[in-house]
PyMOL CGO cylinders between C-alpha atoms (Angstrom):
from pymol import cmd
from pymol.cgo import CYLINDER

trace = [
    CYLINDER, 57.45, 57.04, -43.51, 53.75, 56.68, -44.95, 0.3, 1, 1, 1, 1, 1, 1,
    CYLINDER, 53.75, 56.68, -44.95, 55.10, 53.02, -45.76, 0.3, 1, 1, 1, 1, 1, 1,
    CYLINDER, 55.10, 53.02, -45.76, 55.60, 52.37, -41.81, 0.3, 1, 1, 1, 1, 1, 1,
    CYLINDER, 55.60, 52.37, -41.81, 52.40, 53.86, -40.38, 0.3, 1, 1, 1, 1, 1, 1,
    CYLINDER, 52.40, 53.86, -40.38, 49.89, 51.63, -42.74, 0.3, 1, 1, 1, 1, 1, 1,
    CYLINDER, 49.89, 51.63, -42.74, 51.62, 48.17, -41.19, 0.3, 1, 1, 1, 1, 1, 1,
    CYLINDER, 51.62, 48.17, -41.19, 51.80, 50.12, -37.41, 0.3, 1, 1, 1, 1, 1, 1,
    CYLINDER, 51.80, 50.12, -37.41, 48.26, 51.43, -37.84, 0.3, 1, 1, 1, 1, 1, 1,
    CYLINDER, 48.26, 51.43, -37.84, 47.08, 47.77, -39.12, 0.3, 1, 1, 1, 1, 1, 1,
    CYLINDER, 47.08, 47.77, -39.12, 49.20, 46.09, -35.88, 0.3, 1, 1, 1, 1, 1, 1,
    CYLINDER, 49.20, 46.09, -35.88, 47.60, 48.64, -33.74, 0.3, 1, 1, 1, 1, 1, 1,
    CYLINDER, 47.60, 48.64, -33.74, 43.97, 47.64, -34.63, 0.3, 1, 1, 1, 1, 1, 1,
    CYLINDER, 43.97, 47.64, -34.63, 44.74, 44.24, -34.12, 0.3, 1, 1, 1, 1, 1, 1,
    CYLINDER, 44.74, 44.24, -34.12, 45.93, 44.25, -30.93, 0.3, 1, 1, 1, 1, 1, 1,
    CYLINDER, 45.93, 44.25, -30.93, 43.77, 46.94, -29.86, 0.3, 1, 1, 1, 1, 1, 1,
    CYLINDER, 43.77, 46.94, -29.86, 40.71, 43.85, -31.08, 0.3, 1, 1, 1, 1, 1, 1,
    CYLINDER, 40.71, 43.85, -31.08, 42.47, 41.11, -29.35, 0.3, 1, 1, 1, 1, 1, 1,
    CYLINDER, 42.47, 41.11, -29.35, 42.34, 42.69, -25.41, 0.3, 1, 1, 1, 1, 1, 1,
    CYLINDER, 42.34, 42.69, -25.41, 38.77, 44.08, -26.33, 0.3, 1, 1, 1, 1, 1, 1,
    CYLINDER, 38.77, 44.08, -26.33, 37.95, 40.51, -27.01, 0.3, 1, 1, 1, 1, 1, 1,
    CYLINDER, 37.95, 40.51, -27.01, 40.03, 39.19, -23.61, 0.3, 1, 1, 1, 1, 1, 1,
    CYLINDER, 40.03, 39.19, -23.61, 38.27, 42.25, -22.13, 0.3, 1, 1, 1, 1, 1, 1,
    CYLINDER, 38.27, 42.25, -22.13, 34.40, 40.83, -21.95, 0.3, 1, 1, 1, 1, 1, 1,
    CYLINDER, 34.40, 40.83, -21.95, 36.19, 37.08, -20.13, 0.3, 1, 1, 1, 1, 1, 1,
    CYLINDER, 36.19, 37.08, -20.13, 37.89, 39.59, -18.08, 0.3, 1, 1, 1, 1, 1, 1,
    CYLINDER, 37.89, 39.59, -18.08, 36.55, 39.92, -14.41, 0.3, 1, 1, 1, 1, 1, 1,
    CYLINDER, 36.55, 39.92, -14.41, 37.83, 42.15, -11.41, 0.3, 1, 1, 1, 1, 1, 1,
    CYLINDER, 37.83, 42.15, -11.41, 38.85, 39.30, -8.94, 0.3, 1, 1, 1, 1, 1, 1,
    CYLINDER, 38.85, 39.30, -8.94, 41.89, 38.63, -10.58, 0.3, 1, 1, 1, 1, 1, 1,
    CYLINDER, 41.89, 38.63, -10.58, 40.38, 35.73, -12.66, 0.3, 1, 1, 1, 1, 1, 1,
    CYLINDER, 40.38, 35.73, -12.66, 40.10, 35.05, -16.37, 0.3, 1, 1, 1, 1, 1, 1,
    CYLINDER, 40.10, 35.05, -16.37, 37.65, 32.56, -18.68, 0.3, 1, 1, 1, 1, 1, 1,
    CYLINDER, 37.65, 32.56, -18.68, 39.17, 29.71, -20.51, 0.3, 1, 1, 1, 1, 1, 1,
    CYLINDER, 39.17, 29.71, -20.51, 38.45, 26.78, -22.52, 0.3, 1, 1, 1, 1, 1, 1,
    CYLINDER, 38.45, 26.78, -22.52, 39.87, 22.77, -21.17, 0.3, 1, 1, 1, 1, 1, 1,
    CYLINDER, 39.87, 22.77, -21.17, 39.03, 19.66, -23.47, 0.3, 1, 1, 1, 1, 1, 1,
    CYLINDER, 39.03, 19.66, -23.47, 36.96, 17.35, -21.68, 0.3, 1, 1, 1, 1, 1, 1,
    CYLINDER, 36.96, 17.35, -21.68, 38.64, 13.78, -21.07, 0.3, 1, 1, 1, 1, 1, 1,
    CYLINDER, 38.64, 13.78, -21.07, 35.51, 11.62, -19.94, 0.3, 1, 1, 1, 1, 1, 1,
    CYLINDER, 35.51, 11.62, -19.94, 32.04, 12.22, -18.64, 0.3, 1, 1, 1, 1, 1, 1,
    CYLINDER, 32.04, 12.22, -18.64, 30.72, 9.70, -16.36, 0.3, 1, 1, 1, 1, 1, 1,
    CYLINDER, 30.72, 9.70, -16.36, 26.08, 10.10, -15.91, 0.3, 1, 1, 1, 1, 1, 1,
    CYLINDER, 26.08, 10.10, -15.91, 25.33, 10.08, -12.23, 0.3, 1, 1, 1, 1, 1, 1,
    CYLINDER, 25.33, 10.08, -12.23, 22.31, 8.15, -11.97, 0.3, 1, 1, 1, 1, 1, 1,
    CYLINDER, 22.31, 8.15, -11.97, 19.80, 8.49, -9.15, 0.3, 1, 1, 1, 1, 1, 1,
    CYLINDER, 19.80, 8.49, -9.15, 16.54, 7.15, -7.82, 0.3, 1, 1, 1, 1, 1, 1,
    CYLINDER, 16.54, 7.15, -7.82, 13.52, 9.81, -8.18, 0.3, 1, 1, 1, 1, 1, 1,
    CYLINDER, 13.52, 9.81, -8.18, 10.16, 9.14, -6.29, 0.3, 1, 1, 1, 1, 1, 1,
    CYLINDER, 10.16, 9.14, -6.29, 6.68, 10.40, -7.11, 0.3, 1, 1, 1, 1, 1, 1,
    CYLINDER, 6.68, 10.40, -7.11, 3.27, 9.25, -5.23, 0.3, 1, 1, 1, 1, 1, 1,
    CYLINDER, 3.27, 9.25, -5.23, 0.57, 9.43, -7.84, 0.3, 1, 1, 1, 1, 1, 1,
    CYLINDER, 0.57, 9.43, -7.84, -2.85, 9.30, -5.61, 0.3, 1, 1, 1, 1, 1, 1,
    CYLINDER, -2.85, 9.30, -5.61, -5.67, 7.32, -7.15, 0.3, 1, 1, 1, 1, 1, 1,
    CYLINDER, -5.67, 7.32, -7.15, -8.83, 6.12, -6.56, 0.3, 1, 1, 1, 1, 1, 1,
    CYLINDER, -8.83, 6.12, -6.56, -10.31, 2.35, -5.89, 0.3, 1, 1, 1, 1, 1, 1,
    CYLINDER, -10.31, 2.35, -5.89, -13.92, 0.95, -6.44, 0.3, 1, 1, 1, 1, 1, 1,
    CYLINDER, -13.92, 0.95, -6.44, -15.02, -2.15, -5.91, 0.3, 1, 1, 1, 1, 1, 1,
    CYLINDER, -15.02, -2.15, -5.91, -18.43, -3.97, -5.37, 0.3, 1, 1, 1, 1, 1, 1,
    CYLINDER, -18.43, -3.97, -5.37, -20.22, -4.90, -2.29, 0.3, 1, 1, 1, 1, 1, 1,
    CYLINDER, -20.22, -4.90, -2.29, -22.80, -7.13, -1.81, 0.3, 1, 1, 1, 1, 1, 1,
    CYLINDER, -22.80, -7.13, -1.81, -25.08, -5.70, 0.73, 0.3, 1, 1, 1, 1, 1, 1,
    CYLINDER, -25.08, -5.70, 0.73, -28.63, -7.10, 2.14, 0.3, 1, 1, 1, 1, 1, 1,
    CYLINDER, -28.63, -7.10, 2.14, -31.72, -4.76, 2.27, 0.3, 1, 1, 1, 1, 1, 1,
    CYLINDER, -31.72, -4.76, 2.27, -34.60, -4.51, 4.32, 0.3, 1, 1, 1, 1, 1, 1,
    CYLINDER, -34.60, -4.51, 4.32, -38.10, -3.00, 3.22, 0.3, 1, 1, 1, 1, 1, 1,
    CYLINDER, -38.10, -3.00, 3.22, -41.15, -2.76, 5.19, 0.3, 1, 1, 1, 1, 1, 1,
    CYLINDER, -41.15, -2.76, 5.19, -44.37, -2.11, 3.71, 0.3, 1, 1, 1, 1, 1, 1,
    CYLINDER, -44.37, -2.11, 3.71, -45.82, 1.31, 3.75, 0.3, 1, 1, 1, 1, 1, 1,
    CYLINDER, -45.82, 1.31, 3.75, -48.02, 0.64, 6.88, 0.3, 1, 1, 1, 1, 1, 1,
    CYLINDER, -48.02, 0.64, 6.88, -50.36, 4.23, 6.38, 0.3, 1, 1, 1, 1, 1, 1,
    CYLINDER, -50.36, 4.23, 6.38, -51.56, 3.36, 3.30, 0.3, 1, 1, 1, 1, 1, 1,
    CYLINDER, -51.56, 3.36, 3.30, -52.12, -0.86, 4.47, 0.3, 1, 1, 1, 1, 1, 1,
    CYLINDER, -52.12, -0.86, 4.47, -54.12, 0.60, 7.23, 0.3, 1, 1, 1, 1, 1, 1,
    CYLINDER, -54.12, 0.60, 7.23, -56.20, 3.46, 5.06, 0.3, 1, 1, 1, 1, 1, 1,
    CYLINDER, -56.20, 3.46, 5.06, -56.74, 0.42, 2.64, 0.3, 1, 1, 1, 1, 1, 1,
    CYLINDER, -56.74, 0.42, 2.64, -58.21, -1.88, 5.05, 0.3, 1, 1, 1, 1, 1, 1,
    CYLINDER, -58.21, -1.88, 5.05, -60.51, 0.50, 7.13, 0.3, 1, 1, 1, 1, 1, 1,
    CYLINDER, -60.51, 0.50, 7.13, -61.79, 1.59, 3.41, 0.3, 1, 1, 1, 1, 1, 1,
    CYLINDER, -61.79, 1.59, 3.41, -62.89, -2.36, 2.82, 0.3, 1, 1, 1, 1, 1, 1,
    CYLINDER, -62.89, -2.36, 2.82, -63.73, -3.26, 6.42, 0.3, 1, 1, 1, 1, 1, 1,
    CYLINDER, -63.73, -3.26, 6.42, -65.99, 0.08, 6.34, 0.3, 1, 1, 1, 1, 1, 1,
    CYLINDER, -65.99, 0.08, 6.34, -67.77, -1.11, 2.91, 0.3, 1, 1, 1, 1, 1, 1,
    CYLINDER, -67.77, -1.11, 2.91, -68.25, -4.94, 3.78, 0.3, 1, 1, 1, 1, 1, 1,
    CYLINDER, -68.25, -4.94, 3.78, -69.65, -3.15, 7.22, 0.3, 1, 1, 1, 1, 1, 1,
    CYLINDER, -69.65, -3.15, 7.22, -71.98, -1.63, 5.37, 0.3, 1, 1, 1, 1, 1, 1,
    CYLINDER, -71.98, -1.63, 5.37, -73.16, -4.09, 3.54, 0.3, 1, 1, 1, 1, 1, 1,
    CYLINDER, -73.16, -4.09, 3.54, -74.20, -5.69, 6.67, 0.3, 1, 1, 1, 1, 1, 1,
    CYLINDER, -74.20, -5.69, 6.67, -77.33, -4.72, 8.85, 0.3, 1, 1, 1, 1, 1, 1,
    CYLINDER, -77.33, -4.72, 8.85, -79.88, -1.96, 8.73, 0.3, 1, 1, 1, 1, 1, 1,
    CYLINDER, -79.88, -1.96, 8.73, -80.36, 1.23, 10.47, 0.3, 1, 1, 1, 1, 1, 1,
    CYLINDER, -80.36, 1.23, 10.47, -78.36, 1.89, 13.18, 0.3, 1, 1, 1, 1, 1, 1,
    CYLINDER, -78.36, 1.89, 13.18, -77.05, -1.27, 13.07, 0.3, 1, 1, 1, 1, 1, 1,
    CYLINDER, -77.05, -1.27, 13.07, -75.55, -0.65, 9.86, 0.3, 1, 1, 1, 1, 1, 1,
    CYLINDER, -75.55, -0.65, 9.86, -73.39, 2.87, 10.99, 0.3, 1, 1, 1, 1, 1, 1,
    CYLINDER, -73.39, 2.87, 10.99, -71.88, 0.28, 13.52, 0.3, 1, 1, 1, 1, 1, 1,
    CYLINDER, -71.88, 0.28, 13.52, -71.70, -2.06, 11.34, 0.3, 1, 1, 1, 1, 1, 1,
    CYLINDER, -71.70, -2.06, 11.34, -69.63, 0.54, 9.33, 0.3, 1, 1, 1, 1, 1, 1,
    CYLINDER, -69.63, 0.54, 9.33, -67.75, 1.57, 11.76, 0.3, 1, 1, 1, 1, 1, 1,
    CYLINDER, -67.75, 1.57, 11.76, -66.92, -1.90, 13.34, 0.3, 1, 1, 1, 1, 1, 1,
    CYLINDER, -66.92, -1.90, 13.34, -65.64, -2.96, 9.68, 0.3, 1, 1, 1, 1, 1, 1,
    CYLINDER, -65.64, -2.96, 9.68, -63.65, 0.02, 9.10, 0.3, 1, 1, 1, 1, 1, 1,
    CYLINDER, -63.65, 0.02, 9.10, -61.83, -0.53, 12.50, 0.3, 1, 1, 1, 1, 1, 1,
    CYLINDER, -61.83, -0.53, 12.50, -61.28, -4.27, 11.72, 0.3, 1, 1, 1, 1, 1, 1,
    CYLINDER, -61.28, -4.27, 11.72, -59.79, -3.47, 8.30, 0.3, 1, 1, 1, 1, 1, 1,
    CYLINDER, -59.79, -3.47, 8.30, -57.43, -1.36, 9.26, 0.3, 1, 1, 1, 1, 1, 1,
    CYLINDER, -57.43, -1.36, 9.26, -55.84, -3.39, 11.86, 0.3, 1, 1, 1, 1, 1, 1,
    CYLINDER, -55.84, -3.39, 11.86, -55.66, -6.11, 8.92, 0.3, 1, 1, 1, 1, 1, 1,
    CYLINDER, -55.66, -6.11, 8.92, -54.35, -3.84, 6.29, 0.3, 1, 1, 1, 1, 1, 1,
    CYLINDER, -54.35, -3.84, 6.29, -52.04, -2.43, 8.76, 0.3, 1, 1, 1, 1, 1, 1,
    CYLINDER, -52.04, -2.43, 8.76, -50.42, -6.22, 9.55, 0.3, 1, 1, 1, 1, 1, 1,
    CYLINDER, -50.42, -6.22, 9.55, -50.76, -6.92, 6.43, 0.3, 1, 1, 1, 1, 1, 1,
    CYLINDER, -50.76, -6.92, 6.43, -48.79, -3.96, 5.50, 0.3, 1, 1, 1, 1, 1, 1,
    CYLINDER, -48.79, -3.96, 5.50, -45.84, -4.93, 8.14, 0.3, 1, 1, 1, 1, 1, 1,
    CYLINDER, -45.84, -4.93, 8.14, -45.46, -8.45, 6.37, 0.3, 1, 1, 1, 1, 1, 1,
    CYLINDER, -45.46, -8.45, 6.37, -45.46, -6.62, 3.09, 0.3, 1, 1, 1, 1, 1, 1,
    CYLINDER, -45.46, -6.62, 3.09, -41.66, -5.18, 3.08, 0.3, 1, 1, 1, 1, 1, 1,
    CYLINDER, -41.66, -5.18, 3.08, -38.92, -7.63, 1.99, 0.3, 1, 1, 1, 1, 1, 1,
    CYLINDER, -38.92, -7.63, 1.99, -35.40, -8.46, 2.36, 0.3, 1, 1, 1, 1, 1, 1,
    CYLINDER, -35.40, -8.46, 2.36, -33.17, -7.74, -1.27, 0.3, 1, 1, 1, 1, 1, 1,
    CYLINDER, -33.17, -7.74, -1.27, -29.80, -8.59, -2.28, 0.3, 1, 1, 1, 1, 1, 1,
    CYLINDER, -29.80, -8.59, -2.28, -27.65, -6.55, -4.25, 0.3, 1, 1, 1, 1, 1, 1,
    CYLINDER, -27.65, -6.55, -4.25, -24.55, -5.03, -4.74, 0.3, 1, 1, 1, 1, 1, 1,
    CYLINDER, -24.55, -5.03, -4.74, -22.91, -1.32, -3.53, 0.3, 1, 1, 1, 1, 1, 1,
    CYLINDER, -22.91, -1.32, -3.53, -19.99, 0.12, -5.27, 0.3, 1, 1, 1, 1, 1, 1,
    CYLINDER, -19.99, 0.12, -5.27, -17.48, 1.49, -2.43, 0.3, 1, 1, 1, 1, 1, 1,
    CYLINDER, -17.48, 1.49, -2.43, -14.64, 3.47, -3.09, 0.3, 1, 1, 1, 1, 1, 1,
    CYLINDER, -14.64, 3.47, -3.09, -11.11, 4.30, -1.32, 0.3, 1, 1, 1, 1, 1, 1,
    CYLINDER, -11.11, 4.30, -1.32, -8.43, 6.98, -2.16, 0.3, 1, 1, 1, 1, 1, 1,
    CYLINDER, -8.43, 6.98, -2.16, -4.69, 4.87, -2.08, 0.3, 1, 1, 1, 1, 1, 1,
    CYLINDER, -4.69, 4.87, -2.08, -1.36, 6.09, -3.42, 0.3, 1, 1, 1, 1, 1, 1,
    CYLINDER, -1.36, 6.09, -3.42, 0.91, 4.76, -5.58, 0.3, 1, 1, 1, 1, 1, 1,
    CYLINDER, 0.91, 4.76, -5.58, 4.56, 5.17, -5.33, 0.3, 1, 1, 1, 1, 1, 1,
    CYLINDER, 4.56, 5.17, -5.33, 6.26, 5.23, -8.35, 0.3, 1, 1, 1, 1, 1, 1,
    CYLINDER, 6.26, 5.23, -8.35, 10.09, 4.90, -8.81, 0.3, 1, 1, 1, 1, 1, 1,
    CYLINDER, 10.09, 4.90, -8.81, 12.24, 6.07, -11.94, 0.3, 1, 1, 1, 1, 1, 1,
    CYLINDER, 12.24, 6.07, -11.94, 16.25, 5.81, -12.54, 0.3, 1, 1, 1, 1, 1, 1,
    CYLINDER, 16.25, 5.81, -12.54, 17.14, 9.35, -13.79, 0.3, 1, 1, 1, 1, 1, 1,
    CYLINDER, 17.14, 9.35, -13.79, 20.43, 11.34, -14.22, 0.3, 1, 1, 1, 1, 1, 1,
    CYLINDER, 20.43, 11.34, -14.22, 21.29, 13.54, -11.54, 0.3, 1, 1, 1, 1, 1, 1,
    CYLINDER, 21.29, 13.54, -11.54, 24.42, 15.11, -12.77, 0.3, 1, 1, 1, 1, 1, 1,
    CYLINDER, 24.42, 15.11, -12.77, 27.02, 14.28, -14.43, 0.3, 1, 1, 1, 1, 1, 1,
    CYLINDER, 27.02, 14.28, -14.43, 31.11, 13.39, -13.67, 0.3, 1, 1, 1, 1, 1, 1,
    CYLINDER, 31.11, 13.39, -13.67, 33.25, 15.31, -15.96, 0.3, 1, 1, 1, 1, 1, 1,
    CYLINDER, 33.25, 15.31, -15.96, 36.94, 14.75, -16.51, 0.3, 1, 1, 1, 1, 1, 1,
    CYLINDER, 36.94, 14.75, -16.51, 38.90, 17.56, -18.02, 0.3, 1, 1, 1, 1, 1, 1,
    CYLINDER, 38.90, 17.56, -18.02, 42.29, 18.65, -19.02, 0.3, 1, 1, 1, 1, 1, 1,
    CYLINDER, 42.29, 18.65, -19.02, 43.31, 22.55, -18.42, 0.3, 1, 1, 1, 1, 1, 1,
    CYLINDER, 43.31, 22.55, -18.42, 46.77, 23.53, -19.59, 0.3, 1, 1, 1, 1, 1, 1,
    CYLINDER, 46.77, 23.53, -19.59, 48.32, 19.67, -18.92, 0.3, 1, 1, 1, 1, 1, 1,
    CYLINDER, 48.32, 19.67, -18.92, 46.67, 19.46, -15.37, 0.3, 1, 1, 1, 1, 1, 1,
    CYLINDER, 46.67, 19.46, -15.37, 43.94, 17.28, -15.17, 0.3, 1, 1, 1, 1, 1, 1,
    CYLINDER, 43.94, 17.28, -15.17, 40.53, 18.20, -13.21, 0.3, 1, 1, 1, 1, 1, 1,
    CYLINDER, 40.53, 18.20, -13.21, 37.16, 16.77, -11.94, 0.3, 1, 1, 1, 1, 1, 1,
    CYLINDER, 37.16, 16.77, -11.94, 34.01, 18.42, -11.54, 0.3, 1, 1, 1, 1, 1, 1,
    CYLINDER, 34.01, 18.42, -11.54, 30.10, 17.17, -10.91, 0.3, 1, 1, 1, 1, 1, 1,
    CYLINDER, 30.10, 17.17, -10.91, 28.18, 19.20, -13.49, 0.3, 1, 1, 1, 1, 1, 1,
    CYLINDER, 28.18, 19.20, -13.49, 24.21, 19.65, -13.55, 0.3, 1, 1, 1, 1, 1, 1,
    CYLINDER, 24.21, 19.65, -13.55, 24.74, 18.95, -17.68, 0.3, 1, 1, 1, 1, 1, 1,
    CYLINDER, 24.74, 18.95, -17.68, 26.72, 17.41, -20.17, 0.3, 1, 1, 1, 1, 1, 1,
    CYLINDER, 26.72, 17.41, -20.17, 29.25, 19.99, -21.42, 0.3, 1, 1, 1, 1, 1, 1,
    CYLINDER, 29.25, 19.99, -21.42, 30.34, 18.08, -24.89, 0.3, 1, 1, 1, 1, 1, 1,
    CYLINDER, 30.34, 18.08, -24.89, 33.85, 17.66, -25.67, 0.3, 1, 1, 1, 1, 1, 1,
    CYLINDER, 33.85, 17.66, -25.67, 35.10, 21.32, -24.80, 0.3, 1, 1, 1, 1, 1, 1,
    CYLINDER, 35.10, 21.32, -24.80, 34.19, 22.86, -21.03, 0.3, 1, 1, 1, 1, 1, 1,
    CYLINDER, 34.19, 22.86, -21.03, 34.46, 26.47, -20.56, 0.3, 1, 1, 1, 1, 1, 1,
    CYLINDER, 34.46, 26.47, -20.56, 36.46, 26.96, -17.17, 0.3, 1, 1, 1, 1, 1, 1,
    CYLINDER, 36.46, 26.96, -17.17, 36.91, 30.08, -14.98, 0.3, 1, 1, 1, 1, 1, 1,
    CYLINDER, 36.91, 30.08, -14.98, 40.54, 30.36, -13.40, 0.3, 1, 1, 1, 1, 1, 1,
    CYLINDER, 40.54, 30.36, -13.40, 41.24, 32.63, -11.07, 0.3, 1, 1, 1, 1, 1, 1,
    CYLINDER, 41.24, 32.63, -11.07, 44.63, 33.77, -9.79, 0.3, 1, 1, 1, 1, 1, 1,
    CYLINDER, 44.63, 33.77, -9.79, 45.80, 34.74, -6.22, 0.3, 1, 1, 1, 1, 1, 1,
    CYLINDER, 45.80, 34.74, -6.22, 49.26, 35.24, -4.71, 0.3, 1, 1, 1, 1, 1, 1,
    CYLINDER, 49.26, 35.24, -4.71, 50.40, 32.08, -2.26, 0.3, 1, 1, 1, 1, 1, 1,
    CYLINDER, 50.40, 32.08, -2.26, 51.66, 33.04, 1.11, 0.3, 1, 1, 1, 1, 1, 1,
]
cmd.load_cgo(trace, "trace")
């Protein structure tokens, strides 16, 4: 009898290990896991789009316009006119003499001063924001054929599964 138990005991483990192991691809909805040999798998290629923004600059030529500093042309000249006045006369005669020649010098040094400003050429760097599209060919999934217990199957997968797909069948009674 001790002969009989050791080979029941050792069957007993056994098959005790194999449903613990069909236990954890078990599920409640009457649906098991399972392994199918992949046939073929066919890349799904797709068009993806990205707008990169950038930035352009390029040169201007522009035209500027500078007029003479006409407060300091006319300070100038009344400060000459008022000296040369000076020089000029005696006595009374020379304070309007002065005065005369500070007047007259600072309308001079103010047209002067008008004339003074010039016109420049040069260059301005402008710049405009654009976007660029940009277009890549990517994979977007994949085509796999598979075989499952003789029947044959197709499935679009997000990745490649390799030459063995694991497969989730599920069983329900048919009216």
């Amino acid at each position: 009898m001790a002969k009989l138990f050791v080979p029941a005991l050792v069957l007993a483990l056994a098959a005790t290990g194999v449903s613990a192991q069909d236990a954890r691809y078990a599920s409640d909805d009457n649906s098991h896991y399972g392994w199918a040999d992949v046939l073929r798998v066919d890349p799904i290629y797709g068009v993806a789009r990205t707008e990169v923004p950038q930035q352009e600059c390029y040169d201007q030529p522009v035209v500027r316009e500078e007029r003479g500093n006409t407060t300091a042309g006319t300070v100038l000249g009344a400060i000459v006119g008022g000296v040369l006045g000076n020089t000029v006369g005696k006595g009374d005669g020379r304070k309007a003499a002065t005065v005369a020649g500070a007047v007259a010098g600072g309308a001079i040094g103010n047209g002067v001063a008008r004339r003074g400003g010039g016109t420049y050429e040069g260059t301005q760097t402008t710049c405009r924001n654009v976007s660029t599209v940009s277009e890549q060919r990517r994979i977007m999934g994949y085509d796999v054929e598979y075989r499952y217990r003789g029947e044959v199957y197709v499935s679009r997968l997000n990745y490649d599964p390799g030459e063995r797909l694991r497969v989730r069948v599920s069983v329900t009674p048919a009216d």
